[in-house]
PDB file of N, CA, C and O in Angstrom:
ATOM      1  N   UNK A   1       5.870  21.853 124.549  1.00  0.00           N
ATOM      2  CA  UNK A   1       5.781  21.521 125.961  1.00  0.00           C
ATOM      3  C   UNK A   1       7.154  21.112 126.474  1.00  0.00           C
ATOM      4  O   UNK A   1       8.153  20.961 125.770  1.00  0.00           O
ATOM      5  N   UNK A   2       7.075  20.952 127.798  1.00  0.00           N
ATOM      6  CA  UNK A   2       8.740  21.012 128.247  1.00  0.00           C
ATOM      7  C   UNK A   2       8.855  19.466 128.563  1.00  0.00           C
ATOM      8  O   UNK A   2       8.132  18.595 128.081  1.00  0.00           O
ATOM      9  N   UNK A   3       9.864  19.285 129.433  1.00  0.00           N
ATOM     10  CA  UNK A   3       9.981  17.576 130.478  1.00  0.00           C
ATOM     11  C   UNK A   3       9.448  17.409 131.532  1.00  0.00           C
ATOM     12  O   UNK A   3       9.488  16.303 132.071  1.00  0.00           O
ATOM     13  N   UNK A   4       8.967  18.207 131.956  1.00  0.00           N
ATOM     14  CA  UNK A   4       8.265  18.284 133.268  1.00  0.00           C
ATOM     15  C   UNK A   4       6.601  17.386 133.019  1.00  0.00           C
ATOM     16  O   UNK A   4       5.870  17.461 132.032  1.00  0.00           O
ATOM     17  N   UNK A   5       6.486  16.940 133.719  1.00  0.00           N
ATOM     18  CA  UNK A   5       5.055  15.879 133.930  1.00  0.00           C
ATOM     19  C   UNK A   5       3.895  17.164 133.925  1.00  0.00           C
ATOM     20  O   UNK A   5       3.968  18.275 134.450  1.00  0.00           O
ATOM     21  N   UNK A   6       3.024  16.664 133.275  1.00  0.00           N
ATOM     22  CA  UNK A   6       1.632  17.568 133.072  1.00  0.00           C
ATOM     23  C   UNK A   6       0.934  17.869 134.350  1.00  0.00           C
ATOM     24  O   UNK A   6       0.553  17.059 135.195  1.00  0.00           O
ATOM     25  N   UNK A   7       0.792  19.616 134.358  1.00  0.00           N
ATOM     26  CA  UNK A   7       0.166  19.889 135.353  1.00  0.00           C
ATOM     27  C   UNK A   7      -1.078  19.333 135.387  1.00  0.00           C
ATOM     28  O   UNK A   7      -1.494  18.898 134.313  1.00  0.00           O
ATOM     29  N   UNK A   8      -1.803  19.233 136.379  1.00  0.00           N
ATOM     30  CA  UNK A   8      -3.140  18.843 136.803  1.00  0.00           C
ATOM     31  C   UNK A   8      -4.346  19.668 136.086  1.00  0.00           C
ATOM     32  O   UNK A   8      -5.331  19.171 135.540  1.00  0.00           O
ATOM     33  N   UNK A   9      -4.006  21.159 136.230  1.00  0.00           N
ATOM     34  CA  UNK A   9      -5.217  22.136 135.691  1.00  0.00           C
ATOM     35  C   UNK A   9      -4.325  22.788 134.266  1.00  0.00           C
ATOM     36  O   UNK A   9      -3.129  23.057 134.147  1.00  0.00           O
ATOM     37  N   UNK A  10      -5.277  22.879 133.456  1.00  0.00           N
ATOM     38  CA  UNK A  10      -4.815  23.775 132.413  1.00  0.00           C
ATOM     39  C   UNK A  10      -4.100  25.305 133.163  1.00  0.00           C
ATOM     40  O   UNK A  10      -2.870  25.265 133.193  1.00  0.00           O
ATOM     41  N   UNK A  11      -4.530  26.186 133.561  1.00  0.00           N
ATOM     42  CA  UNK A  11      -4.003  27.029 133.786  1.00  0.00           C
ATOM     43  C   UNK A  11      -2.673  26.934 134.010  1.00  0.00           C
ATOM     44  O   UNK A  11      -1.931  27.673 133.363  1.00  0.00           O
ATOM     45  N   UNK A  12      -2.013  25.825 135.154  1.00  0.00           N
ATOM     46  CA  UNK A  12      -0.915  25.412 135.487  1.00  0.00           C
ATOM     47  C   UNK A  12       0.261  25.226 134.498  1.00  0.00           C
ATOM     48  O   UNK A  12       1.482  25.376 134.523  1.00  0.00           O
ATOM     49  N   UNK A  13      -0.980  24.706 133.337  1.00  0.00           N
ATOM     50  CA  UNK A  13       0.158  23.956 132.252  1.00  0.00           C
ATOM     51  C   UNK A  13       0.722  25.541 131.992  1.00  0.00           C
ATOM     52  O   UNK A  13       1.838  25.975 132.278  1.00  0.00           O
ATOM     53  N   UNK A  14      -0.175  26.113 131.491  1.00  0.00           N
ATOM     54  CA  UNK A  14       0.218  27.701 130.702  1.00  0.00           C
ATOM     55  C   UNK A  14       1.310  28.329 131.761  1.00  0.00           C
ATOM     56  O   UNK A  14       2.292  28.974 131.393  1.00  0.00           O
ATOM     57  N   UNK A  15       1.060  28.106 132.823  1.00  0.00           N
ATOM     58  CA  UNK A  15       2.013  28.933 133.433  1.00  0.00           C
ATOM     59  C   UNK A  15       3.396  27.965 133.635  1.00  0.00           C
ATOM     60  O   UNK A  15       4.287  28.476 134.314  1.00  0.00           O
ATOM     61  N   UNK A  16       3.510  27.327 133.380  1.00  0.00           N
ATOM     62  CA  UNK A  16       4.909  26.126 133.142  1.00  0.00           C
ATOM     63  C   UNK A  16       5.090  26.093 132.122  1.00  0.00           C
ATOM     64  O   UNK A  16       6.142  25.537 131.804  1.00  0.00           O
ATOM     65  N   UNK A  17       4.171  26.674 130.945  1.00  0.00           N
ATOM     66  CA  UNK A  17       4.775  26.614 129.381  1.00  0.00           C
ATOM     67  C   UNK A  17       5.597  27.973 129.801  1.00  0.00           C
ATOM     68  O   UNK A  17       6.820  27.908 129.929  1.00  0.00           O
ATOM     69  N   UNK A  18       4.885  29.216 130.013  1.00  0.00           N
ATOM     70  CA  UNK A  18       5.309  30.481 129.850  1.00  0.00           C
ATOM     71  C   UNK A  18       6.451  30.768 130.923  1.00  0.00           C
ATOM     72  O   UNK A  18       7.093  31.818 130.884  1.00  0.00           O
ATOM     73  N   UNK A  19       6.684  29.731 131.937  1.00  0.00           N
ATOM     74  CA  UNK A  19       7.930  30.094 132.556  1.00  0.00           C
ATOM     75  C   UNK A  19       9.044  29.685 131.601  1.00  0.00           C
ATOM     76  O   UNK A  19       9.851  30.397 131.004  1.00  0.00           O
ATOM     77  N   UNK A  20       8.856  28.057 131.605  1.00  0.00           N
ATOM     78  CA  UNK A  20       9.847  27.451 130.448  1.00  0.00           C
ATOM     79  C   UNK A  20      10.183  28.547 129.530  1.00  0.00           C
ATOM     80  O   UNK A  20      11.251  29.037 129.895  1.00  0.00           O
ATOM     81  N   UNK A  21       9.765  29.069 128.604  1.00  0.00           N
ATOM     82  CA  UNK A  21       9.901  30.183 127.602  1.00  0.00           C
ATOM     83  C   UNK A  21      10.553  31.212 128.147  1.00  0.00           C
ATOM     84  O   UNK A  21      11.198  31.957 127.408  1.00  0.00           O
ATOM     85  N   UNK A  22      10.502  31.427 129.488  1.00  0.00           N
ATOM     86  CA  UNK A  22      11.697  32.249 130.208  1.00  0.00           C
ATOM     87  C   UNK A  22      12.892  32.136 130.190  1.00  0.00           C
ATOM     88  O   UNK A  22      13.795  32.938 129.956  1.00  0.00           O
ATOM     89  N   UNK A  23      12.864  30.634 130.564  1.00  0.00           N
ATOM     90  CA  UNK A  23      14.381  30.403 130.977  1.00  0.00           C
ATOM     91  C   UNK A  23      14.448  29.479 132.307  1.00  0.00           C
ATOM     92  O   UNK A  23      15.489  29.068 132.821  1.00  0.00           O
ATOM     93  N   UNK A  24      13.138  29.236 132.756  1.00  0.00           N
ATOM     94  CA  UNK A  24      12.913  28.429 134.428  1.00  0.00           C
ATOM     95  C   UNK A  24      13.374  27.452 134.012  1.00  0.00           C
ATOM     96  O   UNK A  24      13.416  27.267 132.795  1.00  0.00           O
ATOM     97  N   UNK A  25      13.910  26.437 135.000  1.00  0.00           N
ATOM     98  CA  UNK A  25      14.324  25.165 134.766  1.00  0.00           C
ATOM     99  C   UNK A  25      12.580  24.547 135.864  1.00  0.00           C
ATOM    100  O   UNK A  25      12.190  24.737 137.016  1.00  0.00           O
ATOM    101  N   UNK A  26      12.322  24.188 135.284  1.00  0.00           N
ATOM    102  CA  UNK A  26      11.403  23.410 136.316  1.00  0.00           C
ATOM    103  C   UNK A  26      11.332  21.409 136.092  1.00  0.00           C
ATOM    104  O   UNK A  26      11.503  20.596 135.184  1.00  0.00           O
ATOM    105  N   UNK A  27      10.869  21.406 137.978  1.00  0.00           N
ATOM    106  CA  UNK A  27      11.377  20.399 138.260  1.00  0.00           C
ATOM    107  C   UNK A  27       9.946  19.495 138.773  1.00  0.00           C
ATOM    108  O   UNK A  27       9.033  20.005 139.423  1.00  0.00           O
ATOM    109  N   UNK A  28       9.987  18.064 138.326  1.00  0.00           N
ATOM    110  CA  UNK A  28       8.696  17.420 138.597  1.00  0.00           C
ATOM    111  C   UNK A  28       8.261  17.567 139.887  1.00  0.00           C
ATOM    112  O   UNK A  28       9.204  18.021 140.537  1.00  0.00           O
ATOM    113  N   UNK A  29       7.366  17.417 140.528  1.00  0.00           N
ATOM    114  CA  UNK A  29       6.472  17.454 141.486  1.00  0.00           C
ATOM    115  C   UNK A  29       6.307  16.177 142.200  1.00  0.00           C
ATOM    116  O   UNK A  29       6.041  15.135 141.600  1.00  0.00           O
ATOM    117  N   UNK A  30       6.478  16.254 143.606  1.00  0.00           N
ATOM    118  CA  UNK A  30       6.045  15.395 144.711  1.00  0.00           C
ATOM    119  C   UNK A  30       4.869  15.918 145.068  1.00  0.00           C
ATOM    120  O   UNK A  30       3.882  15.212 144.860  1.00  0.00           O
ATOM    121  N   UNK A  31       4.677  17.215 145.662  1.00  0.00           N
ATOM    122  CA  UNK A  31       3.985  17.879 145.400  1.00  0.00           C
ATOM    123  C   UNK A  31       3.548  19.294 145.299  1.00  0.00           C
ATOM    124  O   UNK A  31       2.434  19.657 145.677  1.00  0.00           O
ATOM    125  N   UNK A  32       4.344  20.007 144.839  1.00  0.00           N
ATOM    126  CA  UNK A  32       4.929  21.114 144.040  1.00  0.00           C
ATOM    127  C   UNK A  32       6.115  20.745 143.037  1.00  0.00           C
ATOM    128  O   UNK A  32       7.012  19.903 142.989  1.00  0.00           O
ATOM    129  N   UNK A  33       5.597  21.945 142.162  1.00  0.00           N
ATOM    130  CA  UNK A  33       6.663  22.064 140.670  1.00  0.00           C
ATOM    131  C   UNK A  33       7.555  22.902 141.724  1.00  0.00           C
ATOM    132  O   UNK A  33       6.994  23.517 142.630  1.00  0.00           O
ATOM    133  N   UNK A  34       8.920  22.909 141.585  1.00  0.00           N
ATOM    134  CA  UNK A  34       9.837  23.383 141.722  1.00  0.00           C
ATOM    135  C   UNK A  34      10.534  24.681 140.717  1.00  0.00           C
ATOM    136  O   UNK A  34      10.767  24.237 139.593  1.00  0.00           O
ATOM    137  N   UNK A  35      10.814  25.769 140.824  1.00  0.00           N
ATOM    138  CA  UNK A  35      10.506  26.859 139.683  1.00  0.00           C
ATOM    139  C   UNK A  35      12.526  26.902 140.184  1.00  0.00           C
ATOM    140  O   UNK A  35      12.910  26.741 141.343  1.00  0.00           O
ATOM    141  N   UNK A  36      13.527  27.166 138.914  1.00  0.00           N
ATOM    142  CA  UNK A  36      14.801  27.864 139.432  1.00  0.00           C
ATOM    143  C   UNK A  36      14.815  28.867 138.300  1.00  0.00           C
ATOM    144  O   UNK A  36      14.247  28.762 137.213  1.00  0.00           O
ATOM    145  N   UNK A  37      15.504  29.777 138.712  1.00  0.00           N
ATOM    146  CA  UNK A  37      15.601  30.848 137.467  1.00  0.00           C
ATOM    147  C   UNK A  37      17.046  30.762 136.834  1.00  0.00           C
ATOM    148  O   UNK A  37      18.065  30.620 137.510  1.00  0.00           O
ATOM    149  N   UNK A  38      17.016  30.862 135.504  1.00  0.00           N
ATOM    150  CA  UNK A  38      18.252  30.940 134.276  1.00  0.00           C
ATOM    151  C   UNK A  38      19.537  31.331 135.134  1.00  0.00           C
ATOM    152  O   UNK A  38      20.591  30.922 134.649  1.00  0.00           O
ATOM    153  N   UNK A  39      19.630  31.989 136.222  1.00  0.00           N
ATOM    154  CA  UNK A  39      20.791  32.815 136.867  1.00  0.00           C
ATOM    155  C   UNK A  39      21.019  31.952 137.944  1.00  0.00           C
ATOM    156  O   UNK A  39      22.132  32.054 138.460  1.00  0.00           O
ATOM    157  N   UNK A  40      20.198  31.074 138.444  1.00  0.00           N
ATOM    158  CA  UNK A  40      20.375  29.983 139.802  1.00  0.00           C
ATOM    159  C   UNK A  40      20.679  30.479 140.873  1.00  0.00           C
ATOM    160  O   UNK A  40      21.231  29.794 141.734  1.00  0.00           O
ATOM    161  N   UNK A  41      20.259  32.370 141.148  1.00  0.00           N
ATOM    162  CA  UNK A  41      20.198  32.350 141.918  1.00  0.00           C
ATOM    163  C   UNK A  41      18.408  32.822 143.120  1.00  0.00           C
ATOM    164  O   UNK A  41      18.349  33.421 144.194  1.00  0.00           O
ATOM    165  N   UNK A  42      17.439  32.294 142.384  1.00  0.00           N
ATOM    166  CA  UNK A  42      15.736  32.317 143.036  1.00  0.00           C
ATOM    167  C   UNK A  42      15.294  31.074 142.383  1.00  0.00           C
ATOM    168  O   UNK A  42      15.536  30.476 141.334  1.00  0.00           O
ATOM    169  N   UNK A  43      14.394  30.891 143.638  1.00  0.00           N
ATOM    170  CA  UNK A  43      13.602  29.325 143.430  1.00  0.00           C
ATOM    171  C   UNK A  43      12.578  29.898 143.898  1.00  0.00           C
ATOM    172  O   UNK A  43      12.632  30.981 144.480  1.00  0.00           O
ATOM    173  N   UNK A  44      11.533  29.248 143.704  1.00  0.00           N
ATOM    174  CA  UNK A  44       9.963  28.967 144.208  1.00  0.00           C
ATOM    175  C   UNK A  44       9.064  28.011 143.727  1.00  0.00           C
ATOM    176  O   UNK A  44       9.520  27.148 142.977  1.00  0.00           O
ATOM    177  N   UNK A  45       8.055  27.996 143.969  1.00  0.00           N
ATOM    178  CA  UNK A  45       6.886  26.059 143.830  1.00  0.00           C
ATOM    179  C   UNK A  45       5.969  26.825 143.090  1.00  0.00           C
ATOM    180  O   UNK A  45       5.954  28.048 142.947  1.00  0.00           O
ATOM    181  N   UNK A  46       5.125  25.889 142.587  1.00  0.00           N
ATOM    182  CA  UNK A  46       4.459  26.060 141.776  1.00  0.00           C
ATOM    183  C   UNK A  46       3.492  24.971 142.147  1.00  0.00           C
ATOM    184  O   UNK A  46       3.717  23.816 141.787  1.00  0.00           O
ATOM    185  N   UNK A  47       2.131  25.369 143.043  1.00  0.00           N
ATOM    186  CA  UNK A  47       1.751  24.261 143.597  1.00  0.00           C
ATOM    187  C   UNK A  47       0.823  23.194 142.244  1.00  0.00           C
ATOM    188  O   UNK A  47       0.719  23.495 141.055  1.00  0.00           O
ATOM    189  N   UNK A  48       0.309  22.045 142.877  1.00  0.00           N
ATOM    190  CA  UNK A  48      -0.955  21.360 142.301  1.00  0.00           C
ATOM    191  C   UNK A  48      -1.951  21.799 142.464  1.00  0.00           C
ATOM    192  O   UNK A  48      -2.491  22.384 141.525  1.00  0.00           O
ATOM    193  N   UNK A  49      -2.577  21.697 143.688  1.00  0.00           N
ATOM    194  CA  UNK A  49      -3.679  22.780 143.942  1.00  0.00           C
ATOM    195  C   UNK A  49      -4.081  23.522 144.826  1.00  0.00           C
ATOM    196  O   UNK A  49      -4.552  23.201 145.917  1.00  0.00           O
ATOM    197  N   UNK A  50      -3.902  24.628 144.361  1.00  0.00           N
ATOM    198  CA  UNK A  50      -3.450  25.718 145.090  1.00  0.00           C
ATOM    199  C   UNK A  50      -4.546  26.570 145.754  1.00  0.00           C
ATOM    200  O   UNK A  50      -5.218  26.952 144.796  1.00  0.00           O
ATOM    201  N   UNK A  51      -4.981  26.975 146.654  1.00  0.00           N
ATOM    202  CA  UNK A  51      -6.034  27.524 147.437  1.00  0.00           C
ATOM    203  C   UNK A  51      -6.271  29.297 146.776  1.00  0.00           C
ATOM    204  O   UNK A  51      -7.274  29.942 146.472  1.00  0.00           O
ATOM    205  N   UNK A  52      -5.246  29.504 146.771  1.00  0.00           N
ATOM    206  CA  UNK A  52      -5.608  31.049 145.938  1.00  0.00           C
ATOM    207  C   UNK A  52      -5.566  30.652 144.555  1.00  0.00           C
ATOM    208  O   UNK A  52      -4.653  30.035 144.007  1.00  0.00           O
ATOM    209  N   UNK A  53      -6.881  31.156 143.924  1.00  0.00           N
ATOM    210  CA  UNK A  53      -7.231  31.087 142.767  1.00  0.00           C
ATOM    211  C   UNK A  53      -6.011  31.822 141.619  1.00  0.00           C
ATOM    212  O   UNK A  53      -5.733  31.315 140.532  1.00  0.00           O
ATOM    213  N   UNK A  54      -5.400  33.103 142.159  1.00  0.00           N
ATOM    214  CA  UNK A  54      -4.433  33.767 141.447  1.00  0.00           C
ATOM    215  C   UNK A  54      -2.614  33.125 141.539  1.00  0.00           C
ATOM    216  O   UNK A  54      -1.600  33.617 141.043  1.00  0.00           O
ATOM    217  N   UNK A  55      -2.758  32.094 142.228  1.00  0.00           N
ATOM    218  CA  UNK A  55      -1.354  31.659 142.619  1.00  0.00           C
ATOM    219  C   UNK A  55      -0.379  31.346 141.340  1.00  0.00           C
ATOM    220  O   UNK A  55       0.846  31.469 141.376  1.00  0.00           O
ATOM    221  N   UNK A  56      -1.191  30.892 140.126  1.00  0.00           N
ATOM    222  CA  UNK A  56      -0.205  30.768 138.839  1.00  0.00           C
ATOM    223  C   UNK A  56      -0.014  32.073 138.343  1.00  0.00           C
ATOM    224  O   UNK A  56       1.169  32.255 138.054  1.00  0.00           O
ATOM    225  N   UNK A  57      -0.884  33.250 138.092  1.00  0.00           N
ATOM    226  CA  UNK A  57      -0.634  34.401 137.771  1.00  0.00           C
ATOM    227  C   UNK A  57       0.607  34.701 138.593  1.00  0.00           C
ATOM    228  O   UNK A  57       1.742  34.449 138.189  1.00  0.00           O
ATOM    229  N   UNK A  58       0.392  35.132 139.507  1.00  0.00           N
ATOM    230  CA  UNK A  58       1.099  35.395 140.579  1.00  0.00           C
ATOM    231  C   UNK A  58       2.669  35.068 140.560  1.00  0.00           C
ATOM    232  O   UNK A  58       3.600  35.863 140.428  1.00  0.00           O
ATOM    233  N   UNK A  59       2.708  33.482 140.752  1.00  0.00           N
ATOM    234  CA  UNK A  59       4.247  33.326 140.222  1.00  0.00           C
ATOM    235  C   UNK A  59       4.676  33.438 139.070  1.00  0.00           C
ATOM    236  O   UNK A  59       5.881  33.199 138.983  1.00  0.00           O
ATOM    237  N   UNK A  60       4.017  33.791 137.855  1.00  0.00           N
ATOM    238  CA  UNK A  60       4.395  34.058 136.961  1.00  0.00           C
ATOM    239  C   UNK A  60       5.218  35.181 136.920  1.00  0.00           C
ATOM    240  O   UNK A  60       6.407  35.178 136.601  1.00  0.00           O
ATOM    241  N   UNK A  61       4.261  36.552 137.396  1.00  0.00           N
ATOM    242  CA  UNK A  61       4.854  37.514 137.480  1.00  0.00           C
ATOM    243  C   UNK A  61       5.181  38.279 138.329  1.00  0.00           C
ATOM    244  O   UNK A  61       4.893  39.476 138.346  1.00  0.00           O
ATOM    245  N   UNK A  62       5.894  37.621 139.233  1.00  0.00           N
ATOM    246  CA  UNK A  62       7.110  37.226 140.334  1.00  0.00           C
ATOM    247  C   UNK A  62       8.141  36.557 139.849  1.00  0.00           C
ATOM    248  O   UNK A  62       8.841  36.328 140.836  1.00  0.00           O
ATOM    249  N   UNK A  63       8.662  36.097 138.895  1.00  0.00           N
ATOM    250  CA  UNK A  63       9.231  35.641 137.616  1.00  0.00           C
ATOM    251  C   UNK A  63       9.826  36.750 136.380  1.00  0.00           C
ATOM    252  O   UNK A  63      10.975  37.052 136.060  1.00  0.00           O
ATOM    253  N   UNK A  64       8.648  37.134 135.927  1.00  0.00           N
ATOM    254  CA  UNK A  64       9.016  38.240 135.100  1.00  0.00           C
ATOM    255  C   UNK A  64       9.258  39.888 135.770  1.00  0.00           C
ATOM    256  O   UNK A  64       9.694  40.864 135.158  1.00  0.00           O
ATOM    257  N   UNK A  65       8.855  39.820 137.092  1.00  0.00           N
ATOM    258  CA  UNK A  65       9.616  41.075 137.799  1.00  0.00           C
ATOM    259  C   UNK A  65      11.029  40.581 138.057  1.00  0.00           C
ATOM    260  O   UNK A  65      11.884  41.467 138.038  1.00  0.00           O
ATOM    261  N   UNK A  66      11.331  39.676 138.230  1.00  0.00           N
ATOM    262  CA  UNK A  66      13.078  39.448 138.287  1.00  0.00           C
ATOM    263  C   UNK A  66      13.876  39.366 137.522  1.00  0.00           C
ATOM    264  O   UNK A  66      14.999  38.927 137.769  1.00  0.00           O
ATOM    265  N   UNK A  67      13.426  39.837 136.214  1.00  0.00           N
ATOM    266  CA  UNK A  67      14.104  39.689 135.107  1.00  0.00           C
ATOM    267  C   UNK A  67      15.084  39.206 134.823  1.00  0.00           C
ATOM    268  O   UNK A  67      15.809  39.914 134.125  1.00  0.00           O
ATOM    269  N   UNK A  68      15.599  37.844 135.182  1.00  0.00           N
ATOM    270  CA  UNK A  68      16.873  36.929 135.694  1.00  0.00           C
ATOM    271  C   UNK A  68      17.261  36.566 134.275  1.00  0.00           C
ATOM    272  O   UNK A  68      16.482  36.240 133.379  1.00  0.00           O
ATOM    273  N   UNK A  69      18.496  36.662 134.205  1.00  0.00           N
ATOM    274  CA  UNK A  69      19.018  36.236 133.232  1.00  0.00           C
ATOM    275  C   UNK A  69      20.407  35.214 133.268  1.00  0.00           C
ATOM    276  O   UNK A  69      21.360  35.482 133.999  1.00  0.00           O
ATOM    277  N   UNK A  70      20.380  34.054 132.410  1.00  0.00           N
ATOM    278  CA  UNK A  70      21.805  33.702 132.366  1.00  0.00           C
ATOM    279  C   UNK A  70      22.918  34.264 132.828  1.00  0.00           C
ATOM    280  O   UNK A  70      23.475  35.081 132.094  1.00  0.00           O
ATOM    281  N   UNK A  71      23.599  33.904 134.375  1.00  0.00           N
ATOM    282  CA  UNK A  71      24.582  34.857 134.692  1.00  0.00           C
ATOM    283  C   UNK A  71      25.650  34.050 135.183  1.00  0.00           C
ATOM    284  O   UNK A  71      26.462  34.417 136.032  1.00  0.00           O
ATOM    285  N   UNK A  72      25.625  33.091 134.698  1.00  0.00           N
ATOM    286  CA  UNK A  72      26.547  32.105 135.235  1.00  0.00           C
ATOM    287  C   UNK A  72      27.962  32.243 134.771  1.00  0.00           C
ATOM    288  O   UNK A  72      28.898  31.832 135.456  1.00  0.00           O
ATOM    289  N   UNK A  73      28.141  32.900 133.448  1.00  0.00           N
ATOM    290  CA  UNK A  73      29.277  33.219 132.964  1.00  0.00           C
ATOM    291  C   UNK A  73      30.642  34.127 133.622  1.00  0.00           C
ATOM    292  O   UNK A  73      31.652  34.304 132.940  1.00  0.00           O
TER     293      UNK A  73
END
């Protein structure tokens, strides 16, 4: 598991494990997770609870279509 404070729903967690394992930096919640990608240059939230049932799928892979990589070099 990462540093980020435990999502609320299981699903959530999985999709904050499987970003982490990307490369996301994610950031605790006021109220959204905060998502940045390895390259710093895309962000997006990752809500608590989220009205569309597909919203963790969803940013997941909106994530893995950007195939962002470490580019800071």
């Amino acid at each position: 598991m990462g540093y980020w404070k435990k999502h609320p729903r299981p699903d959530g967690q999985v999709t904050l494990e499987k970003l982490n394992a990307l490369g996301w930096q994610i950031e605790d919640p006021p109220e959204h997770y905060t998502l940045k990608c390895p390259c710093g240059s895309h962000m997006s939230q990752l809500q608590l609870a989220p009205s569309d049932p597909k919203h963790f799928e969803e940013r997941l892979g909106w994530a893995r279509r950007l195939n962002c990589k470490h580019e800071k070099d």
